[in-house]
C-alpha positions as a Markdown table, in Angstrom:
| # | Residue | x | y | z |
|---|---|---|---|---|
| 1 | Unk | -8.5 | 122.7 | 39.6 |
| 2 | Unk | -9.2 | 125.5 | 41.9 |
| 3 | Unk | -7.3 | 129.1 | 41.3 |
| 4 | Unk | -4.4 | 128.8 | 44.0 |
| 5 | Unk | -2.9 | 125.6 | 41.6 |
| 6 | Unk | -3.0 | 127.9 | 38.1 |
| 7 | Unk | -0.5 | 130.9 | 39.5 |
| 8 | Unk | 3.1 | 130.1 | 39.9 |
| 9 | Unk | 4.8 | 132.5 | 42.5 |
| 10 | Unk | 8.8 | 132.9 | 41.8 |
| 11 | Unk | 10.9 | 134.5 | 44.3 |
| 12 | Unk | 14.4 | 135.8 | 42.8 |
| 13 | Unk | 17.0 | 136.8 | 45.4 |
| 14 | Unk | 20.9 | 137.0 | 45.5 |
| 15 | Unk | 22.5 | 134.3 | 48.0 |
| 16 | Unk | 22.5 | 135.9 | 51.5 |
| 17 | Unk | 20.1 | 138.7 | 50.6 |
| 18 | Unk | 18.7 | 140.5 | 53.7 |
| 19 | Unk | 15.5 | 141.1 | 52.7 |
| 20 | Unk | 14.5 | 137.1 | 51.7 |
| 21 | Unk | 13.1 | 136.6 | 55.3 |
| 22 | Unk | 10.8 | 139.4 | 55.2 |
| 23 | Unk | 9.5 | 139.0 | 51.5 |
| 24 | Unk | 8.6 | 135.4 | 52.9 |
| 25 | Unk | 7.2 | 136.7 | 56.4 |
| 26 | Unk | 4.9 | 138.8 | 53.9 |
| 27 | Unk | 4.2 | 136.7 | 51.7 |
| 28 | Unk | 2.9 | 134.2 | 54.4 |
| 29 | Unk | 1.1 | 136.7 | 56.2 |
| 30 | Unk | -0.4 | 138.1 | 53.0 |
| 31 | Unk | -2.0 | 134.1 | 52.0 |
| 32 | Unk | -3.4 | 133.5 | 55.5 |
| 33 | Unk | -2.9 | 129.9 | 55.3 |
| 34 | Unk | -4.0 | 128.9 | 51.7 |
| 35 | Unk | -1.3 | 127.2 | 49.5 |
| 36 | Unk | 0.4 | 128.3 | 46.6 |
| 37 | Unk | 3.0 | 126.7 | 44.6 |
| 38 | Unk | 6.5 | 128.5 | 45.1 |
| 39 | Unk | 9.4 | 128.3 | 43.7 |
| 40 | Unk | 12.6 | 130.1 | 45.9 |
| 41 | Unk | 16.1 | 131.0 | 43.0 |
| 42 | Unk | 18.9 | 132.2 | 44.1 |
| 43 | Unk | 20.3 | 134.3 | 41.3 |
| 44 | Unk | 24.3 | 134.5 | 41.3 |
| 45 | Unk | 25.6 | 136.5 | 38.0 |
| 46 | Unk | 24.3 | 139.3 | 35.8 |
| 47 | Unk | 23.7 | 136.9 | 32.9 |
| 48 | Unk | 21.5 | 135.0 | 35.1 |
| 49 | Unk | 19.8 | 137.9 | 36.6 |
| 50 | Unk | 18.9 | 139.1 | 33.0 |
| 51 | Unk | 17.6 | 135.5 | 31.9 |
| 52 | Unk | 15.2 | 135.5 | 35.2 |
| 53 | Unk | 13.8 | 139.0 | 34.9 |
| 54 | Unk | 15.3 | 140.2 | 38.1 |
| 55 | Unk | 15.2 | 143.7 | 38.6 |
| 56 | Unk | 16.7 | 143.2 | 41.6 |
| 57 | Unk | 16.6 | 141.3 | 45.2 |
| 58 | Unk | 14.3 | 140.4 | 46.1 |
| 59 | Unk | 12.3 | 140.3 | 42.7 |
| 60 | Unk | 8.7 | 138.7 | 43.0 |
| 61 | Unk | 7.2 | 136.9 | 39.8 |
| 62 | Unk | 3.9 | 135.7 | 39.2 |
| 63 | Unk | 3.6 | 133.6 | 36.3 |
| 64 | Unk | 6.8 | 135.0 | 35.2 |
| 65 | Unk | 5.8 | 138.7 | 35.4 |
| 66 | Unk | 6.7 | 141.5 | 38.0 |
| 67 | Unk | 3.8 | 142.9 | 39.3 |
| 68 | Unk | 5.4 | 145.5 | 40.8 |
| 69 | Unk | 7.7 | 146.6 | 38.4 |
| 70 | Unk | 8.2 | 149.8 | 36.8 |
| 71 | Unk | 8.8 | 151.2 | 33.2 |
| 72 | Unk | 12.4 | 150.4 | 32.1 |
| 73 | Unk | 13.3 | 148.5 | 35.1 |
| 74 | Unk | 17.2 | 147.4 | 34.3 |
| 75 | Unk | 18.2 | 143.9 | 35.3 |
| 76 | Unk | 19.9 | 144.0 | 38.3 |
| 77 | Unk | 21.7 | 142.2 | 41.1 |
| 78 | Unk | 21.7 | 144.9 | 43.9 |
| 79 | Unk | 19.2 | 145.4 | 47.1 |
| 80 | Unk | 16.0 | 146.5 | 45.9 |
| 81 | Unk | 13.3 | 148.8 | 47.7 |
| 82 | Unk | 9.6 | 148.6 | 47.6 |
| 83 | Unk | 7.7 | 151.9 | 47.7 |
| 84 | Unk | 4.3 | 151.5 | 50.1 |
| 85 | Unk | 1.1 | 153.9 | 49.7 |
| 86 | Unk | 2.5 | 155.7 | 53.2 |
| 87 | Unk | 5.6 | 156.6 | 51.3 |
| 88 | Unk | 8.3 | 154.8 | 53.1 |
| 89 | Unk | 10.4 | 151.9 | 51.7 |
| 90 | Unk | 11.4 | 148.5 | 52.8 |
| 91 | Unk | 13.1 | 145.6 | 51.3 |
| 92 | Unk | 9.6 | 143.9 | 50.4 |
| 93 | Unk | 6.2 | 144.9 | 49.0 |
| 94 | Unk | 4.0 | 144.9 | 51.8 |
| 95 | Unk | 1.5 | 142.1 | 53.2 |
| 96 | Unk | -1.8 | 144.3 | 51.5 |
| 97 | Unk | 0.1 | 145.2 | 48.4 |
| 98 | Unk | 1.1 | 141.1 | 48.1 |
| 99 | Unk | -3.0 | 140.2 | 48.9 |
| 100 | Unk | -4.0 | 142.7 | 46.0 |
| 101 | Unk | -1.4 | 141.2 | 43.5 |
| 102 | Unk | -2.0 | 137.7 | 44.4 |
| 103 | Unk | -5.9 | 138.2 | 44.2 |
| 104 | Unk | -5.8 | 139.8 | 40.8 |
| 105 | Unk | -3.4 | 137.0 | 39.5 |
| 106 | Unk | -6.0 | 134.4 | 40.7 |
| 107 | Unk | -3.8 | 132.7 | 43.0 |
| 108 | Unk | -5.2 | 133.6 | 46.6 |
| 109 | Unk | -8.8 | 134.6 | 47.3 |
| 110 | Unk | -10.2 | 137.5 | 49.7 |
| 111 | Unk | -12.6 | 135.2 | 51.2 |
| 112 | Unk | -12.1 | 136.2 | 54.9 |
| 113 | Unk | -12.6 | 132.7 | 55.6 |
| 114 | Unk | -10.4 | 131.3 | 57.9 |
């Protein structure tokens, strides 16, 4: 079993949320073709959002854990931002910040291979 099968990549998001096209756009862009297993929930109460982990939308998971979360993240059903290394803020983590999380999860490798 190679590593792309072991990692189990969870997208949380709240029904209509704004941001869910570009967290996928990035997340795409940041596995340059190779497959990983996905799994796509929309979250629609608090009790929910608490029982997923989701910090708010949209909320990455990788093997069940945020990789970008922060100390004493509260569950949450509202927008959420992602901070990039520039210092500006969109709705998703960036392309290179999903490559570096994915790579150190085991479930995409920097191989520049096409």
């Amino acid at each position: 079993m190679n590593q792309s099968e072991t990692t189990r990549v969870t997208v949380l998001t709240v029904p209509d949320c704004p941001n869910a096209p570009l967290v996928r756009e990035r997340i795409t862009e940041a596995l340059q073709g190779r497959a990983v297993p996905m799994e796509w929930i929309e979250v629609h109460d608090a009790d929910e959002a608490i029982r997923q982990g989701m910090t708010g939308s949209p909320t990455l998971l990788l093997n069940g854990v945020d990789p970008f979360a922060h100390d004493g993240p509260a569950p949450s059903l509202s927008c959420r931002l992602y901070r990039h290394a520039d210092g500006t803020a969109d709705g998703a983590p960036t392309a290179a910040d999903l490559r570096r999380v994915l790579t150190a999860s085991g479930s995409s490798e920097t191989t520049g291979k096409g």
